[in-house]
C-alpha positions as CSV (number, residue, x, y, z in Angstrom):
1,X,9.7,-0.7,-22.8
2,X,10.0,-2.6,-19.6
3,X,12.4,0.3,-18.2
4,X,9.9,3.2,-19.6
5,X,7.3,1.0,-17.2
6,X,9.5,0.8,-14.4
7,X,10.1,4.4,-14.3
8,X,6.0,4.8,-14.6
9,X,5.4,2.4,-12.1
10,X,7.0,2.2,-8.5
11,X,10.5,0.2,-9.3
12,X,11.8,2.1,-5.8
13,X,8.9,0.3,-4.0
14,X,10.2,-3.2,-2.3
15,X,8.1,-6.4,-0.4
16,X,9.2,-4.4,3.1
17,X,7.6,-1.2,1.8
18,X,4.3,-3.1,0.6
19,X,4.4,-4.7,4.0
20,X,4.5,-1.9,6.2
21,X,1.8,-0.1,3.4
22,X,-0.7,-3.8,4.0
23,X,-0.2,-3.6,7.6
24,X,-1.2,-0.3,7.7
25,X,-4.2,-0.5,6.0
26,X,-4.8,-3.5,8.9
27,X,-4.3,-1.0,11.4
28,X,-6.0,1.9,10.6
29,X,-8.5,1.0,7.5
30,X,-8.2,1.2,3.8
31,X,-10.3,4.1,4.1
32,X,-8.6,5.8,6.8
33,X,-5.8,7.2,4.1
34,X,-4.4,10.2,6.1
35,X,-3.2,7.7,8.7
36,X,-1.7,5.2,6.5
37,X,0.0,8.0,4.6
38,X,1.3,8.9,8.0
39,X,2.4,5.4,9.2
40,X,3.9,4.1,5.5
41,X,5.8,7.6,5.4
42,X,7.6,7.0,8.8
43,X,8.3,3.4,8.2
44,X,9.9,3.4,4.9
45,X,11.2,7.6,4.4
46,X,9.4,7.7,1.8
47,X,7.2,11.1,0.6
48,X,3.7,11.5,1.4
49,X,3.1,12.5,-2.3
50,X,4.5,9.0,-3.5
51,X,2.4,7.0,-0.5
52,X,-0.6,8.6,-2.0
53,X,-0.2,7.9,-5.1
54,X,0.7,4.7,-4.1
55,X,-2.7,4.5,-2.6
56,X,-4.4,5.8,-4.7
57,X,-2.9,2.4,-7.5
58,X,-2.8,0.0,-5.2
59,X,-7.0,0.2,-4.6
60,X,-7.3,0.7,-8.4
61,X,-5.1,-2.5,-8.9
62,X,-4.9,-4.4,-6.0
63,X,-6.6,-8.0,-7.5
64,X,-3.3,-8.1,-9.5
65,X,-1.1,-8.8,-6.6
66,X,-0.3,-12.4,-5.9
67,X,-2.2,-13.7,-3.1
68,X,-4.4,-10.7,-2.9
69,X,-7.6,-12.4,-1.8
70,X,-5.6,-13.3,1.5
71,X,-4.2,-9.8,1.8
72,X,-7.3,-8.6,1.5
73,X,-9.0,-10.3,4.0
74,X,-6.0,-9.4,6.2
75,X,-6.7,-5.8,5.9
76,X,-10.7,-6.8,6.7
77,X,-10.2,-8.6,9.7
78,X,-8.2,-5.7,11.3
79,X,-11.1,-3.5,9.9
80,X,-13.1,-5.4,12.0
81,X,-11.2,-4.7,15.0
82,X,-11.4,-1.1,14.9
């Protein structure tokens, strides 16, 4: 079961890929999603399709991340600055 999830989910997805996919949602806007494809794509190799879909979860899903409320108001303050 847990590997069948795994294989659903994104198992080849690690902390320095969400990183570089949080800080470019700071950069550029959650809503800006062409961009941080562009950005999250360059920084970790991986394919647009998968950053999408990635995305497209994460928004969906986001409150279950640890610490989310911080990360959240991460990606608004540099919202704010665009």
């Amino acid at each position: 079961e847990k590997q069948r999830l795994i294989d659903e989910g994104f198992g080849s997805w690690n902390r320095r890929d969400f990183r570089s996919y949080c800080q470019a949602c700071e950069r550029h806007g959650r809503n800006a999603k062409e961009d941080i494809l562009n950005d999250v794509a360059e920084a970790t190799g991986k394919p647009k399709a998968e950053v999408r879909a990635y995305h497209n979860v994460f928004w969906k899903r986001y409150k279950e991340v640890n610490d989310w409320e911080r990360i959240l108001d991460r990606i608004k303050k540099g919202e704010q600055k665009l």
